[in-house]
C-alpha positions in Angstrom: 4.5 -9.3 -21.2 7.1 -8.9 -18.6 8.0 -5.4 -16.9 10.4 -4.4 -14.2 9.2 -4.6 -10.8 9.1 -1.4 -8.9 11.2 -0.8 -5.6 8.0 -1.6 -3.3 6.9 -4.5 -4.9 10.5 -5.9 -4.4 10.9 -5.0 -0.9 7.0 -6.6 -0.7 8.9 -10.2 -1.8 11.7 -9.9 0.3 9.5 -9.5 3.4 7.0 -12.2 2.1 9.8 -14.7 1.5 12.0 -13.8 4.7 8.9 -14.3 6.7 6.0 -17.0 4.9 8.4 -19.0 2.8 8.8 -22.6 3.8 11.4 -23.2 1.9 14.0 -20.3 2.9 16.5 -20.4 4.9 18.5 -17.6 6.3 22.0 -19.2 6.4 21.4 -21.6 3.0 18.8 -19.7 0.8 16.5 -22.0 -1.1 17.1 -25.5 0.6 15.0 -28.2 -1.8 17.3 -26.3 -4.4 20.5 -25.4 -2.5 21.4 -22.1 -3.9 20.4 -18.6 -3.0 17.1 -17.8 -3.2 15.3 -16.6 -6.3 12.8 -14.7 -5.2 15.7 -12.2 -3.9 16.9 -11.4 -6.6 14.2 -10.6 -9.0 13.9 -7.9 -10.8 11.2 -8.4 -13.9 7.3 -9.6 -13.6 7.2 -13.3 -15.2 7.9 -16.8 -13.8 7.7 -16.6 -10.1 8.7 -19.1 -8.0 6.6 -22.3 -7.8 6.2 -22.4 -4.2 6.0 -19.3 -4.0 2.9 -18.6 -6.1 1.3 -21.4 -5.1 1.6 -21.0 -1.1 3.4 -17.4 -0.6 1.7 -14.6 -3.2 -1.4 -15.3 -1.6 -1.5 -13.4 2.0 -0.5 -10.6 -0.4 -4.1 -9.5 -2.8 -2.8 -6.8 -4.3 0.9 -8.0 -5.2 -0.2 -10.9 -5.9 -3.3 -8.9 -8.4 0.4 -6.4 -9.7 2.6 -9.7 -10.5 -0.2 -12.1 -12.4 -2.1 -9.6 -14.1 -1.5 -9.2 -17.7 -3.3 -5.9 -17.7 -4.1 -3.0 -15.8 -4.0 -4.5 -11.8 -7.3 -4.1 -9.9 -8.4 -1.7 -8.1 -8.4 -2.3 -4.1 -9.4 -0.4 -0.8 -7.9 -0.5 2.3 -9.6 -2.6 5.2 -10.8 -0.1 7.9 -9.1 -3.0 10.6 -5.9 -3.8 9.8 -5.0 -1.8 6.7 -4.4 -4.7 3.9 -5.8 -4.6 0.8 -9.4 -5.4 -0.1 -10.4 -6.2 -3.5 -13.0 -3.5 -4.6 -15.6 -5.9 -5.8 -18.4 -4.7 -3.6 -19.0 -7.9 -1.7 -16.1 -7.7 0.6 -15.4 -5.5 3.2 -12.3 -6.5 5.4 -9.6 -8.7 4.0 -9.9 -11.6 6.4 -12.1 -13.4 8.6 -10.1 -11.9 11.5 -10.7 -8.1 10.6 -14.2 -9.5 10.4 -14.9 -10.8 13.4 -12.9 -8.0 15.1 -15.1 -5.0 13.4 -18.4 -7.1 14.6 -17.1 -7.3 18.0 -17.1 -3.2 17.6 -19.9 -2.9 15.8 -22.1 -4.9 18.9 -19.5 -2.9 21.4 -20.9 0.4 20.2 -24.1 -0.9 19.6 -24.6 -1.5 23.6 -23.2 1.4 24.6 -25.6 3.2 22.9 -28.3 1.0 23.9 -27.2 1.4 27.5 -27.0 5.6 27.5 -30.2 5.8 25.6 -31.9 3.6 28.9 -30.1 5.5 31.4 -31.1 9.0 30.0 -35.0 8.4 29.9 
């Protein structure tokens, strides 16, 4: 069942599409089909783009959970790094490898600091 898409989920394409999408061009719009883009101008839940779907909706969890869900989206958290969204299904806790790596480096950062002041006050 198809709804209308809200004004951030729209504004969430445009960005996604202006910046990800192979296929767009500023000047020419949708180049393999040489017409405006129609992503752009979207303004109900159903068929998506191809390439879109396939390569774009992706980088985005929780628009991508809002536009291919049939029922009620998921719930997601927000990762304590970056700020994306993090699907709340207990085994995750930063939406990329990136945000993972960087909270570890903190994690061991801290870790010897407070290795180091507990040495240097005894």
């Amino acid at each position: 069942m198809s709804r209308e898409l809200t004004r951030e989920e729209k504004t969430a394409i445009r960005k996604l599409v202006t910046k990800w999408c192979a296929n767009y061009d500023r000047d020419y719009g949708c180049l393999p089909l040489d017409c405006p883009c129609y992503m752009l101008g979207k303004c109900w839940t159903g068929a998506l783009c191809r390439y879109f779907r396939e390569a774009v909706l992706p980088t985005d969890p929780a628009l991508e959970a809002a536009l291919t869900s049939d029922g009620a989206a998921p719930d997601f958290k927000t990762c304590t790094i970056c700020g994306g969204a993090v699907l709340l299904d207990g085994r995750q806790a930063y939406c990329s490898a990136a945000c993972a790596r960087t909270a570890r480096k903190q994690q061991k950062r801290a870790h010897m600091r407070k290795k180091r002041g507990w040495t240097v006050d005894n």
